[in-house]
Every structure is written in C-alpha cells, then in structure tokens.
N, CA, C and O atoms as a GROMACS GRO file, in nm:
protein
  188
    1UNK      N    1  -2.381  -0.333   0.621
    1UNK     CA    2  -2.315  -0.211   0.581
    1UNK      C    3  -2.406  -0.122   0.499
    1UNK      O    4  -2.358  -0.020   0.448
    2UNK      N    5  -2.547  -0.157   0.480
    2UNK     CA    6  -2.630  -0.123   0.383
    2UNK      C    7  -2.667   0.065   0.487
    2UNK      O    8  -2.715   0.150   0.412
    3UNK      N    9  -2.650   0.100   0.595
    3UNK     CA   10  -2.665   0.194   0.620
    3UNK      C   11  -2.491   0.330   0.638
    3UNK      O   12  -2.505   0.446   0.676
    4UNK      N   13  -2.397   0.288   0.612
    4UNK     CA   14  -2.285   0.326   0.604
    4UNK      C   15  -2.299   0.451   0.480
    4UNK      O   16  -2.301   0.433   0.358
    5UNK      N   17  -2.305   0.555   0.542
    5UNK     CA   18  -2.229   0.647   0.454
    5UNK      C   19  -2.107   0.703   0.407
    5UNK      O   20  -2.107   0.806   0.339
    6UNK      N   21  -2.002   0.642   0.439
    6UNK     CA   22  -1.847   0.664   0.416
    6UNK      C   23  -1.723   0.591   0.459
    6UNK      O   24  -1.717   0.518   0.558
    7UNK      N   25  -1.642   0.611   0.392
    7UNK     CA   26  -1.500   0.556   0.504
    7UNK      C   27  -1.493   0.575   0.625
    7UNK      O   28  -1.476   0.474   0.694
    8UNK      N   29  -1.501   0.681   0.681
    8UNK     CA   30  -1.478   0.686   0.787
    8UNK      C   31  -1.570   0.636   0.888
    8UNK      O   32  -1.531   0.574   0.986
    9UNK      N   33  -1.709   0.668   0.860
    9UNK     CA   34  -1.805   0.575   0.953
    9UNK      C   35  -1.777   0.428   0.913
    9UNK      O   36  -1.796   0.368   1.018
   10UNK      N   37  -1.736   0.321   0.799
   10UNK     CA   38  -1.692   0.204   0.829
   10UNK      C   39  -1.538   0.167   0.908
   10UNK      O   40  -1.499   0.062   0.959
   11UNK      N   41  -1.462   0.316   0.892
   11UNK     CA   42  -1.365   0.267   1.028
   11UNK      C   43  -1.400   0.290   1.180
   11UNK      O   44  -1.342   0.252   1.282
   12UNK      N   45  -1.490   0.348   1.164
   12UNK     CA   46  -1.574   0.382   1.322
   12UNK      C   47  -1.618   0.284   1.388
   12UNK      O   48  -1.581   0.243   1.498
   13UNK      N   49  -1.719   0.238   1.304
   13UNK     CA   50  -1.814   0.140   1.311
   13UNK      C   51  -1.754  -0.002   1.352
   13UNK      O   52  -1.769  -0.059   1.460
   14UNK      N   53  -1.665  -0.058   1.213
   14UNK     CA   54  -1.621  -0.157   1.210
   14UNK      C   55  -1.488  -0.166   1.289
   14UNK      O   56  -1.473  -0.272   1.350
   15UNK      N   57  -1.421  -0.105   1.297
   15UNK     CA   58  -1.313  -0.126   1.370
   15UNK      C   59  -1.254  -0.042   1.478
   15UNK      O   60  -1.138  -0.062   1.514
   16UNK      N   61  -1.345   0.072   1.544
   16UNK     CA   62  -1.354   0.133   1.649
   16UNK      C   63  -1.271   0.198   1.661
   16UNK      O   64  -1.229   0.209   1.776
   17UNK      N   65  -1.203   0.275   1.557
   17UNK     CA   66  -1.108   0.352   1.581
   17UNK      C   67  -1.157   0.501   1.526
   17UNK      O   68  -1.186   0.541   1.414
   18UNK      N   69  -1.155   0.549   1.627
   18UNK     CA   70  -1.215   0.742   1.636
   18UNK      C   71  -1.131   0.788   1.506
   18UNK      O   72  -1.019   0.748   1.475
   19UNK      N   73  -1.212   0.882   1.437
   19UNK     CA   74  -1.194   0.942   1.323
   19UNK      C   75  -1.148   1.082   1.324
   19UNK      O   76  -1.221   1.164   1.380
   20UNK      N   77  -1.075   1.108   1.289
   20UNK     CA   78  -1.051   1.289   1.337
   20UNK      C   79  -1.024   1.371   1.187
   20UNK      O   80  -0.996   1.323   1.077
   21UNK      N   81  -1.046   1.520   1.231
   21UNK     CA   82  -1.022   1.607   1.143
   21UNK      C   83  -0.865   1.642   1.155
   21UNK      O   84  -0.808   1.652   1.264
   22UNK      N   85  -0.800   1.658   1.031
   22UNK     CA   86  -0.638   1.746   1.050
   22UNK      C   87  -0.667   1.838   0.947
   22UNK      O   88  -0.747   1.848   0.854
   23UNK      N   89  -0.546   1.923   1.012
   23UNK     CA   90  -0.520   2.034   0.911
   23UNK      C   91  -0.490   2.014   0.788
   23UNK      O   92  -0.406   1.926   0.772
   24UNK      N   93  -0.524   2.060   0.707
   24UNK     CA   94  -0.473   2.067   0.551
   24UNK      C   95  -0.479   2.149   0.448
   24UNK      O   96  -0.509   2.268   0.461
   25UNK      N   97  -0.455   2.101   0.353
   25UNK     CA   98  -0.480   2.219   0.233
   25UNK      C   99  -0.613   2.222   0.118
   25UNK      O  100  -0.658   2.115   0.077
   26UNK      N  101  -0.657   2.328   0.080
   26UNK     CA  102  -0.762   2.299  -0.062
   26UNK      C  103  -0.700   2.243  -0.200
   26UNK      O  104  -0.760   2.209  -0.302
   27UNK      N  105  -0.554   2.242  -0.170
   27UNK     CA  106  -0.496   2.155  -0.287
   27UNK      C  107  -0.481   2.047  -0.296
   27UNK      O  108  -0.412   2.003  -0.388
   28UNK      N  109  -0.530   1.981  -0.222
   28UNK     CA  110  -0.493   1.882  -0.203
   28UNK      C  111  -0.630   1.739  -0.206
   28UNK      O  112  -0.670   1.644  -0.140
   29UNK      N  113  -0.656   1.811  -0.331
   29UNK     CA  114  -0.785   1.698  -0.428
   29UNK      C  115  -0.787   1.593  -0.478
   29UNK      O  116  -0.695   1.542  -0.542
   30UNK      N  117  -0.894   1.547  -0.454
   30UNK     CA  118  -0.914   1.374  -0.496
   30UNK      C  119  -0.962   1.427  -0.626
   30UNK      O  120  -1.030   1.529  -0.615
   31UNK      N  121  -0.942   1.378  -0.762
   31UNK     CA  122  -0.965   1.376  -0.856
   31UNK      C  123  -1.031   1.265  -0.962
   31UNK      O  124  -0.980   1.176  -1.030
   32UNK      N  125  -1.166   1.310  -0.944
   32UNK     CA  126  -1.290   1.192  -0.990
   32UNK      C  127  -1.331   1.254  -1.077
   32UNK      O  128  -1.443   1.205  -1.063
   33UNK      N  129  -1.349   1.346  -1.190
   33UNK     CA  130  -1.410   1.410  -1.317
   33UNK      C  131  -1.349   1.481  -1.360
   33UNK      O  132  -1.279   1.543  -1.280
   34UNK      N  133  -1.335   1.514  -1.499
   34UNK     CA  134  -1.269   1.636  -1.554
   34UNK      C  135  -1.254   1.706  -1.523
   34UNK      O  136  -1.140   1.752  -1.530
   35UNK      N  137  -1.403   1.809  -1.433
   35UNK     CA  138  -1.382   1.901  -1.414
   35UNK      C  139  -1.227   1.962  -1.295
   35UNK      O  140  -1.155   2.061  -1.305
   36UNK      N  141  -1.230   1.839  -1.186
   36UNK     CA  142  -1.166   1.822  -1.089
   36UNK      C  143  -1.019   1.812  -1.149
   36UNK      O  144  -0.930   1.815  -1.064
   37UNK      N  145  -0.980   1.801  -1.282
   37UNK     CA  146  -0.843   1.778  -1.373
   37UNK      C  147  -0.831   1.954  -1.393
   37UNK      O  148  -0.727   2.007  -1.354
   38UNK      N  149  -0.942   2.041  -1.456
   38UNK     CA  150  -0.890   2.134  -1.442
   38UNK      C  151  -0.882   2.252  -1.348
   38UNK      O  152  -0.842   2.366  -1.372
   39UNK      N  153  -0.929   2.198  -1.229
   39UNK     CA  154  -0.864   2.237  -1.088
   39UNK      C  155  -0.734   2.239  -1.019
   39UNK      O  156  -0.667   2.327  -0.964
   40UNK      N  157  -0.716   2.073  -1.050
   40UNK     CA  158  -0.582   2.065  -1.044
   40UNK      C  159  -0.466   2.131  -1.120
   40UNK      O  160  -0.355   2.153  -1.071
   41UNK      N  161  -0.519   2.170  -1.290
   41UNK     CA  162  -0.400   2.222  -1.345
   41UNK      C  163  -0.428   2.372  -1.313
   41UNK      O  164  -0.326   2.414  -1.368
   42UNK      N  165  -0.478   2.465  -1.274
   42UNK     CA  166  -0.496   2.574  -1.232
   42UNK      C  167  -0.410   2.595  -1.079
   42UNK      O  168  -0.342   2.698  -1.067
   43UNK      N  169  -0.416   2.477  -0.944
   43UNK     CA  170  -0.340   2.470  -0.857
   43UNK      C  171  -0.169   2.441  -0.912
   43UNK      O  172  -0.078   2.500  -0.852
   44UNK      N  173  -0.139   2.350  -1.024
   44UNK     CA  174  -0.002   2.321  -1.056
   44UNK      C  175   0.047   2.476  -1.137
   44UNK      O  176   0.161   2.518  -1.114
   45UNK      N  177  -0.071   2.576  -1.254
   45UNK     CA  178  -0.019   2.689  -1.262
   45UNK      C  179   0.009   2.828  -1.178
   45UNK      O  180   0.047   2.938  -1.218
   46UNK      N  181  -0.021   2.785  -1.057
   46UNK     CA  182   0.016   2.877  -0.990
   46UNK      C  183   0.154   2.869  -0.866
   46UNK      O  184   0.211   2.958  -0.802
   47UNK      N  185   0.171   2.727  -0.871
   47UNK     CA  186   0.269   2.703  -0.812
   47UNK      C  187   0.387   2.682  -0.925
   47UNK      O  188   0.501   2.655  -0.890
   0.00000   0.00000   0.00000
C-alpha cells in the first residue's frame, strides 16, 4: 500500500469497486484545523 495515495485509490485498487464523482455542495467540509472551524462557522452564519 506504500504507493496509495487516497481512499479512493485503496477502494479501487483493493476491492475493485469504480470510484465516482457526485454532485454536491462547498459546505459540506471535512474539518481538520482551525482554520477549517472558521469556515464552517461563517457557512452556519449565513444559513
């Protein structure tokens, strides 16, 4: 797995199931650093 760059190439790879793009939203963030916290509260003040 030492050449794997992501989830989705280890579900490719490993378990042969085609990976696809869907529609979605820019709100809809994974939140890994602060900064990404006040993204999110900027998307919750506008809704």
């Amino acid at each position: 797995m030492k050449n794997v760059t992501d989830d989705a190439m280890v579900v490719e790879t490993y378990k042969q199931v085609p990976v696809r793009l869907v529609p979605g939203s820019y709100e809809n963030i994974k939140i890994t650093t602060p900064e990404d916290i006040l993204i999110a509260e900027k998307f919750l003040e506008k809704n």
